[in-house]
C-alpha positions as CSV (number, residue, x, y, z in Angstrom):
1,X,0.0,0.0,0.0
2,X,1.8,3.8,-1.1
3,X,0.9,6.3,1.5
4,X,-2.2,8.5,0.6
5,X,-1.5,12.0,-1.6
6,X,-3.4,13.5,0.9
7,X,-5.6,12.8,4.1
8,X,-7.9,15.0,6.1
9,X,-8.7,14.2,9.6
10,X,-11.5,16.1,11.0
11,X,-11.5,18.7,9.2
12,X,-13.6,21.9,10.6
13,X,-14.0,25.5,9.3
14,X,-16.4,27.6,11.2
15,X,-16.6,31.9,10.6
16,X,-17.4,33.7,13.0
17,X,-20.4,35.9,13.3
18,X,-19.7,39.7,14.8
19,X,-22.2,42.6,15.4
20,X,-22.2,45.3,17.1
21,X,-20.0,48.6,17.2
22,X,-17.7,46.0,19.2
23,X,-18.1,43.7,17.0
24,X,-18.8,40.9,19.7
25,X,-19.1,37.8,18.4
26,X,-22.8,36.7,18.4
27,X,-22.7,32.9,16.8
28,X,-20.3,30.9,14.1
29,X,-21.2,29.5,10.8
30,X,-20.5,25.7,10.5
31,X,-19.2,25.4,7.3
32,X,-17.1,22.3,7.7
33,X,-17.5,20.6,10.9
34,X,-15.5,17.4,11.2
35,X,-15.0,15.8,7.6
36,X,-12.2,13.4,7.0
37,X,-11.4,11.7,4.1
38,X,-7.8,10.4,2.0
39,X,-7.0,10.2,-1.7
40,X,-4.6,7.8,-3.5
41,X,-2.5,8.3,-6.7
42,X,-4.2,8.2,-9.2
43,X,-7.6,8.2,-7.8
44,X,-10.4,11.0,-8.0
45,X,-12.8,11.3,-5.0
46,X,-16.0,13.1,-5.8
47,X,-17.5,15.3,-3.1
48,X,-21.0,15.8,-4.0
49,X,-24.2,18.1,-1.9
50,X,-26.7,20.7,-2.2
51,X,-25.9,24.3,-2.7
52,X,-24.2,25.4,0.7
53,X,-23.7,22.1,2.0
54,X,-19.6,23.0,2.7
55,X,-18.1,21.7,-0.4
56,X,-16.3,24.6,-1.7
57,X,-15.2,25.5,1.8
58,X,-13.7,21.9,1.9
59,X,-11.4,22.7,-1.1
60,X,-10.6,25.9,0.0
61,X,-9.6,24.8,3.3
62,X,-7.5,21.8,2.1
63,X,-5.4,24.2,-0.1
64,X,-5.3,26.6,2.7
65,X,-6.4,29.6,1.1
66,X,-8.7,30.0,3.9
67,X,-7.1,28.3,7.6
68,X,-8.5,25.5,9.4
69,X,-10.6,25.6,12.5
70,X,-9.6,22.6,14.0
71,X,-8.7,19.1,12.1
72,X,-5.3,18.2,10.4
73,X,-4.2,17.9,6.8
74,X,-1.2,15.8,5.6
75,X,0.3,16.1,2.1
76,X,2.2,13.2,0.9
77,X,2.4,12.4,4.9
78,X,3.8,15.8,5.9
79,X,1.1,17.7,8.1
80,X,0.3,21.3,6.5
81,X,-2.4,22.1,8.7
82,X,-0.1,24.9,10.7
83,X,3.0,25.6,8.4
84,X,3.5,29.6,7.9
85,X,3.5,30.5,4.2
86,X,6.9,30.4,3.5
87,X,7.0,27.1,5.0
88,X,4.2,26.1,2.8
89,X,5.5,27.5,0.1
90,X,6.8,24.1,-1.4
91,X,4.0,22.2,-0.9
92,X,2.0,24.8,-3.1
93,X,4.1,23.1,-6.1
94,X,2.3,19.6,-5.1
95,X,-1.5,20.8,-5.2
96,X,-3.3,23.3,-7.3
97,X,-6.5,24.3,-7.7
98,X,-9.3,24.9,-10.8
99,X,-11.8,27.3,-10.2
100,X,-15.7,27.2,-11.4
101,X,-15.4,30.0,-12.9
102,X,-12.6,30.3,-15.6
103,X,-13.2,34.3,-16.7
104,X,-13.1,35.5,-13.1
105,X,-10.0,33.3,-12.3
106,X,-8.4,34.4,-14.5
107,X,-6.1,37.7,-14.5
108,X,-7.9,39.5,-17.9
109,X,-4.6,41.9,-17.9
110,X,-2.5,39.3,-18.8
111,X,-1.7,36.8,-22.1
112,X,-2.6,33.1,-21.2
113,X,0.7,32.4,-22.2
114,X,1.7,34.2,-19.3
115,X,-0.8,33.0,-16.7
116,X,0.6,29.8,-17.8
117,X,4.1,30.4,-17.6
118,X,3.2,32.5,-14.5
119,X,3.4,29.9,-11.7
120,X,7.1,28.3,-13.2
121,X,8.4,31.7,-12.5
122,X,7.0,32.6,-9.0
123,X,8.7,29.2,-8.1
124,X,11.5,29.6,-10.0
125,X,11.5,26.3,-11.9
126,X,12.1,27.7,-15.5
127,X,12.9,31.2,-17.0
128,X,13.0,32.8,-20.6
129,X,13.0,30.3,-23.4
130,X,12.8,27.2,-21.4
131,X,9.5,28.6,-19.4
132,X,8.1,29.4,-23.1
133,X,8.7,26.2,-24.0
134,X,7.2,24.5,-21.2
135,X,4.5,26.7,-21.6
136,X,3.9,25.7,-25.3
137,X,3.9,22.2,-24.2
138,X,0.9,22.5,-21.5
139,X,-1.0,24.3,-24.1
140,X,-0.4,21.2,-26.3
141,X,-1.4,18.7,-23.7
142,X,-5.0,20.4,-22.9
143,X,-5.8,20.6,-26.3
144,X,-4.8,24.4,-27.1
145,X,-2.6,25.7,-29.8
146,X,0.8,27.3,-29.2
147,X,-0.5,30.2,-31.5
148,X,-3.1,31.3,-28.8
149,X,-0.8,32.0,-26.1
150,X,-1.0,35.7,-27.0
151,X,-4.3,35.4,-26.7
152,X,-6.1,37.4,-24.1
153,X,-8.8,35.4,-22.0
154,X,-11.8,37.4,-23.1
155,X,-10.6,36.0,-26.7
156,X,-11.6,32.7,-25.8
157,X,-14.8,30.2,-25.5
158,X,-15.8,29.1,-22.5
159,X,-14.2,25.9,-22.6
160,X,-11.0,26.9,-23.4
161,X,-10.5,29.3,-20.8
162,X,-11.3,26.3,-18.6
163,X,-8.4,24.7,-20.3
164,X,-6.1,27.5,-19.7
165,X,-7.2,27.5,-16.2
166,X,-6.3,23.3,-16.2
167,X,-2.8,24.6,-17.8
168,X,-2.2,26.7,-15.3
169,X,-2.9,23.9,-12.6
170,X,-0.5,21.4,-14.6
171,X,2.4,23.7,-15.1
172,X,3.7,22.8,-11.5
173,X,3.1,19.2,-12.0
174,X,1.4,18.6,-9.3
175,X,0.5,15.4,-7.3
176,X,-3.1,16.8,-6.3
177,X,-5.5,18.7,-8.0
178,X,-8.4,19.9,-6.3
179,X,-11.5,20.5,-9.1
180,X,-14.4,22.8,-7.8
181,X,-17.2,22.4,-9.5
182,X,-14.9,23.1,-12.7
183,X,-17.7,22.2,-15.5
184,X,-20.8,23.9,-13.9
185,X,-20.3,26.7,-16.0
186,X,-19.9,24.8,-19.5
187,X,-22.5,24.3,-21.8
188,X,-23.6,20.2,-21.9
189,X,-20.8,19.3,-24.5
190,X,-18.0,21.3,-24.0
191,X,-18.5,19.3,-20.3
192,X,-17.7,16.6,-21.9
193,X,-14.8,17.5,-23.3
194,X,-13.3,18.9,-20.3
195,X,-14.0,15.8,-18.4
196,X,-12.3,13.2,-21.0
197,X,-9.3,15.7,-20.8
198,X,-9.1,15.7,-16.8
199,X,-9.3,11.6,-17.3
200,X,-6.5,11.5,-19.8
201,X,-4.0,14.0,-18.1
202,X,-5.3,11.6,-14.8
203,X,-3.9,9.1,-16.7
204,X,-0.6,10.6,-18.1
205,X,0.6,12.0,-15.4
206,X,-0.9,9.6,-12.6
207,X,-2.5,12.8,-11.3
208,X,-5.1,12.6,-7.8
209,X,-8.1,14.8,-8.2
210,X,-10.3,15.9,-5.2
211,X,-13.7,16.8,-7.5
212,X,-16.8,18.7,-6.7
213,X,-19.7,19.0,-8.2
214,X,-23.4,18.7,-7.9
215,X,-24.6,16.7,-11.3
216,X,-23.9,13.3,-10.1
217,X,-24.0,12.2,-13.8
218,X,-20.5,13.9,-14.1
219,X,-19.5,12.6,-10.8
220,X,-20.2,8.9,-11.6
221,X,-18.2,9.7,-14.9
222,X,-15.0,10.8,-13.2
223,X,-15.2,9.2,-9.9
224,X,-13.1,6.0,-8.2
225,X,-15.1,6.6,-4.9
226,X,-17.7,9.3,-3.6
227,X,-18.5,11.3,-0.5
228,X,-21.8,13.0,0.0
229,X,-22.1,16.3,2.5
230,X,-24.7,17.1,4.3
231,X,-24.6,20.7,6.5
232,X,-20.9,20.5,6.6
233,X,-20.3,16.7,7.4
234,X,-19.8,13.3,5.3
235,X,-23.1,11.4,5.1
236,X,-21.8,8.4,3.1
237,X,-18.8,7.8,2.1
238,X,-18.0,4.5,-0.7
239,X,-17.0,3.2,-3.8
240,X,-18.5,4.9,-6.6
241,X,-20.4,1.7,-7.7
242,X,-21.4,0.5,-4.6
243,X,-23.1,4.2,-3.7
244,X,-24.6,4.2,-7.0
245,X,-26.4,0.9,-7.0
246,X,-27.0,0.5,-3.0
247,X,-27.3,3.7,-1.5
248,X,-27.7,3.6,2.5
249,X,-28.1,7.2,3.6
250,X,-31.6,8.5,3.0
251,X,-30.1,11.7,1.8
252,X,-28.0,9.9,-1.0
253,X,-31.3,8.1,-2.0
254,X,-33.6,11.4,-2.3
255,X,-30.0,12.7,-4.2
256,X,-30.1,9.7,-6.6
257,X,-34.0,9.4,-7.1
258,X,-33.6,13.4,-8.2
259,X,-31.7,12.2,-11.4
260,X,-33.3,12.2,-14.4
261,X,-33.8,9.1,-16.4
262,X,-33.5,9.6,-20.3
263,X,-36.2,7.5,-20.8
264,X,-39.6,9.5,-21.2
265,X,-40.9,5.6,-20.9
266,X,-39.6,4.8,-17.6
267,X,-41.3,6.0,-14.6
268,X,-40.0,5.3,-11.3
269,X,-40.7,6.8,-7.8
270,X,-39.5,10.0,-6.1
271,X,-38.3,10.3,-3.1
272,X,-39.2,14.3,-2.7
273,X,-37.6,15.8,0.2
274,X,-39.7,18.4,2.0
275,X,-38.5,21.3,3.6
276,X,-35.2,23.4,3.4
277,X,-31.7,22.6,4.2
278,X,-31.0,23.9,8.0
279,X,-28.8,26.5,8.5
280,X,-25.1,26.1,9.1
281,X,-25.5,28.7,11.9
282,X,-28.1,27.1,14.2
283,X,-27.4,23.4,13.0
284,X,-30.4,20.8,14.2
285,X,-29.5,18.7,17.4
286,X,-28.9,15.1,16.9
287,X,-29.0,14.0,13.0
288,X,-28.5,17.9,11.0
289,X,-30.9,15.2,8.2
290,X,-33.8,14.8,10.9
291,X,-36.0,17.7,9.6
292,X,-36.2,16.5,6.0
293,X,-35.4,12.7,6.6
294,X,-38.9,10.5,5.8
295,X,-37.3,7.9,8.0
296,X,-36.8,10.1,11.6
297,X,-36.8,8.2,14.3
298,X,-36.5,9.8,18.3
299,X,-33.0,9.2,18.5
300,X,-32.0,11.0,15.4
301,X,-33.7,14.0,17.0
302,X,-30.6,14.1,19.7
303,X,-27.9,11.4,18.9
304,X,-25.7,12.7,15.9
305,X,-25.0,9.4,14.4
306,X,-21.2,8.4,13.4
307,X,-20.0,7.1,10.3
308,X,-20.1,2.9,10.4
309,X,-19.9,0.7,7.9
310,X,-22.7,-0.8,6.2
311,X,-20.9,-3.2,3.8
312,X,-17.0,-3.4,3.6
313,X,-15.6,-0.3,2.5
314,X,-19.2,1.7,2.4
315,X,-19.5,4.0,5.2
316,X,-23.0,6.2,5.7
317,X,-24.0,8.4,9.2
318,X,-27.4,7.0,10.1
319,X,-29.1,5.3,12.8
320,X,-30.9,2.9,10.2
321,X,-27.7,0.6,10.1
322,X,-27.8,0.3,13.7
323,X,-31.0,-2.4,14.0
């Protein structure tokens, strides 16, 4: 067994809440609270969840562009969670990040040659014609020409400016890559195309992906093995196959009964969930799924349940596995 690219061990991130001329502080928002997870070479673990469930906060977090709460995070077995930025300064080369949006992450002052090239010279690892060379040959490998890197970004489709951002990630050459929500923005086919390129530059380079996303038909695509949030924690957590055919967490069932079938023959039943997701503020005692779960029971009013294994290697949070 190689030791995990990564692993997150109770991971939290909660924001404080001031008010006042003071500004006291009043409450904290739960973003994260307690998620753990690891990710092998060459493996892509899908984080999937509603709108404001704590995904993006997650990948944020992880790349410590916003600091941890509490928890631990340990790249290639070295714990990051606490370094100062010039001692974490290395470790940037060994994890990058692609944004949802391409046109507002990228710098619209600059070539995308040179957003590129950009990264290789902040950490010094080429300079002049070598740096241009390594650039040409990123643009190569996602799919762009050499001829656009005078390009500016507004000069480009959607999709490609996502591929300039995926250069960008890959000039490094990273061990992680941390996807959020990276095709949510992309018209139906362009996704596609953006997807069988992450899969092939997996492939080449033996690259790990952390992915988020919310269309579980491009999770299920991409995705070795999948962890649902729910109000900041891991619900279920298992092998992309086994969630998608036996899913154990109600909330991964109403998720999965949500898809639609392309069959206009096929009917099937939906699990509808009522209500709204609870606020990260003033999360729900006991199971934060409770209010909205069709299954409640009294205990899931005031026991938080744990994750446990169902089957081998399928984990889920809920007090239905436990009789």
């Amino acid at each position: 067994m190689t030791m995990p690219v990564i692993e997150v061990e109770g991971l939290k991130k909660h924001f404080p809440i001031r008010k006042g001329l003071l500004r006291r502080l009043v409450g904290q928002v739960h973003a994260v609270d307690g998620v753990s997870f690891s990710i092998a070479e060459g493996e892509t673990l899908g984080l999937v969840g509603e709108s404001g469930c704590g995904k993006s906060t997650v990948a944020r977090t992880v790349m410590r562009l916003i600091e941890p709460t509490a928890g631990s995070i340990r790249l290639g077995g070295t714990d990051v969670t606490r370094l100062s930025k010039l001692a974490m300064r290395p470790f940037r080369r060994q994890m990058q990040m692609v944004f949802q949006d391409p046109f507002s992450s990228l710098n619209p002052r600059m070539t995308a040659g040179a957003i590129v090239r950009e990264p290789l010279l902040v950490h010094g690892v080429a300079s002049g014609r070598e740096a241009d060379e390594r650039t040409a040959e990123i643009f190569q490998q996602v799919g762009l020409r050499a001829a656009q890197m005078g390009n500016f970004p507004h000069q480009f489709s959607g999709g490609q400016r996502q591929r300039v951002s995926i250069a960008r990630a890959l000039a490094l050459n990273p061990r992680l890559i941390v996807a959020d929500e990276p095709v949510s923005a992309l018209d139906v086919s362009i996704q596609a195309q953006v997807i069988n390129l992450l899969m092939d530059l997996q492939r080449e380079h033996r690259l790990s992906y952390l992915f988020i996303a919310h269309d579980l038909a491009v999770v299920e695509h991409i995705s070795h093995r999948v962890a649902v949030m729910y109000v900041g924690r891991i619900v279920e957590y298992a092998d992309k196959r086994e969630l998608f055919l036996r899913p154990q967490h109600p909330y991964t069932q109403a998720l999965l009964a949500a898809v639609p079938v392309p069959n206009p023959r096929l009917k099937r039943a939906r699990k509808l969930l009522e209500g709204d997701v609870p606020s990260p503020v003033r999360p729900p005692p006991g199971c934060a799924f409770h209010t909205r779960c069709p299954y409640v029971m009294p205990r899931c009013k005031t026991e938080t349940p744990v994750l446990q294994e169902g089957s081998p290697g399928h984990l889920a949070a809920c007090h239905l596995l436990d009789g």
